[in-house]
Residue frames relative to the residue before (quaternion, step in Angstrom):
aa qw qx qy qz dx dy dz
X 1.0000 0.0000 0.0000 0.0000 0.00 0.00 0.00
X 0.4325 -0.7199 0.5351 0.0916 3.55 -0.74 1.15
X 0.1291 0.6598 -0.7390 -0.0434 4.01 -0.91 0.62
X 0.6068 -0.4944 0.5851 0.2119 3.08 -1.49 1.18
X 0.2641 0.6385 -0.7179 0.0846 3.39 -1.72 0.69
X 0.5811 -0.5353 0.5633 0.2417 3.24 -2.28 1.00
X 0.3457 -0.7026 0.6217 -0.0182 3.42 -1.36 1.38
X 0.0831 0.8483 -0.5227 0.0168 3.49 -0.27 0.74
X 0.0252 0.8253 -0.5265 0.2024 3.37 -0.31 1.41
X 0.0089 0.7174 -0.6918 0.0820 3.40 -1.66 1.29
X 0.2207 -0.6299 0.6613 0.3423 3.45 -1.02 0.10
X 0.2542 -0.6236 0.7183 -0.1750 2.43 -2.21 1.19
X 0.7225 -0.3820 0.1820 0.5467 3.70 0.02 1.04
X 0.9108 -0.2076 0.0709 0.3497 3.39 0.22 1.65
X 0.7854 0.2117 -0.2507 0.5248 2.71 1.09 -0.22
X 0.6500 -0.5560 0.4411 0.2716 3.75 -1.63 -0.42
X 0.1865 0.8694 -0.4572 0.0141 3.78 0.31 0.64
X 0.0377 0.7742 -0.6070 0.1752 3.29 -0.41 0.96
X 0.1384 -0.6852 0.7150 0.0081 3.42 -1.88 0.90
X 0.6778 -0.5045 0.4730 0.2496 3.08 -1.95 0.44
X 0.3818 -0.6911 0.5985 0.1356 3.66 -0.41 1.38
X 0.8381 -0.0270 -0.0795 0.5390 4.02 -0.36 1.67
X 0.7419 0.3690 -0.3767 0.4142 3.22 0.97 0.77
X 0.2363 -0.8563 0.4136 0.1996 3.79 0.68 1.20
X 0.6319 0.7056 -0.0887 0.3082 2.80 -0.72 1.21
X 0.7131 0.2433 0.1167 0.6471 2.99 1.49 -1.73
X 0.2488 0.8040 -0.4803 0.2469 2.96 0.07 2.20
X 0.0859 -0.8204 0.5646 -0.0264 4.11 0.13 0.40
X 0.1705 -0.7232 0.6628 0.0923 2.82 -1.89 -0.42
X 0.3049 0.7551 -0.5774 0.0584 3.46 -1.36 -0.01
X 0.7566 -0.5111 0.2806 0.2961 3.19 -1.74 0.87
X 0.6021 0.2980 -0.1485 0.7257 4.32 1.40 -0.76
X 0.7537 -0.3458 0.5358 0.1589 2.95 -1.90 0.49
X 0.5910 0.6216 -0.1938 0.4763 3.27 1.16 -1.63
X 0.6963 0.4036 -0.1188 0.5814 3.35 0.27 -1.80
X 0.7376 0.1783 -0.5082 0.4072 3.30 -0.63 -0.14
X 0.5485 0.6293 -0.3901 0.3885 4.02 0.74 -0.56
X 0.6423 0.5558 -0.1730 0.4985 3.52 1.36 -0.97
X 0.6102 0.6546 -0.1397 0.4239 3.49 1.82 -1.08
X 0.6543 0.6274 -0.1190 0.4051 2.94 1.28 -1.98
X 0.7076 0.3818 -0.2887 0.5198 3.35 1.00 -1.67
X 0.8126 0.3465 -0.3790 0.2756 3.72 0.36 -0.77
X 0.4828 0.6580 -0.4330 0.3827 3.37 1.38 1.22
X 0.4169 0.7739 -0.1543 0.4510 2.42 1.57 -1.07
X 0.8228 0.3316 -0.0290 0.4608 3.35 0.34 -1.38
X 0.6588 0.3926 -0.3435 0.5420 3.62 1.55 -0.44
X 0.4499 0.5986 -0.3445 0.5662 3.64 1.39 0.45
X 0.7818 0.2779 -0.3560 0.4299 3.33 0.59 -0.79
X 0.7030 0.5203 -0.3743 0.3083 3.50 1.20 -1.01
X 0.2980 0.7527 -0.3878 0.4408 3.83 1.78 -0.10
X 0.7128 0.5358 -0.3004 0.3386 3.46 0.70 -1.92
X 0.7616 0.4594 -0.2397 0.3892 3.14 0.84 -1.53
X 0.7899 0.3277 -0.2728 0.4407 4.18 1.03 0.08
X 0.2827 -0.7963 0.5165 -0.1383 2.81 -0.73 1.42
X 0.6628 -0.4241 0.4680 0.4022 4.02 -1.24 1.45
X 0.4008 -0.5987 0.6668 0.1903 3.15 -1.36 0.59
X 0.8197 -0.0390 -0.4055 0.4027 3.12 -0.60 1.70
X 0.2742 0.7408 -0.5817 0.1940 3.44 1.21 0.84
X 0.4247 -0.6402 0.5852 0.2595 3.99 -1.49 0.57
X 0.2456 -0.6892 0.6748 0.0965 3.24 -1.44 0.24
X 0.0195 -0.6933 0.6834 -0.2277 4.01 -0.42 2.08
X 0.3517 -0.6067 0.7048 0.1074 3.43 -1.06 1.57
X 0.0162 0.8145 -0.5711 0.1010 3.58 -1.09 1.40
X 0.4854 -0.7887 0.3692 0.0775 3.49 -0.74 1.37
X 0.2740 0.8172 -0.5045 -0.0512 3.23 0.86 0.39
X 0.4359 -0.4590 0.6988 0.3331 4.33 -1.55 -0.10
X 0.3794 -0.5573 0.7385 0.0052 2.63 -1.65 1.60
């Protein structure tokens, strides 16, 4: 299943650098448009699969924070 997200991207000595617009964190690079697009997602995804593991004995507290 696919969720849509904003690509920001600039070059920057040669290369393409570009993160995930609302997703701290998720930032790459590469030499094409392509490649860094190819970069992004497979950060993207080592970010999310991080989220889901957790220290052995780590707790889990739902927290309220104001935006």
């Amino acid at each position: 299943m696919s969720q849509p997200f904003i690509m920001q991207y600039w070059k920057d000595d040669g290369w393409y650098v570009g993160r995930l617009k609302g997703v701290p964190g998720v930032f790459s690079q590469g030499k094409t448009v392509k490649e860094l697009e190819e970069n992004i997602r497979d950060a993207y995804s080592m970010m999310m699969e991080d989220e889901d593991t957790a220290p052995e004995g780590a707790r889990v507290k739902e927290l309220a924070i104001e935006a």
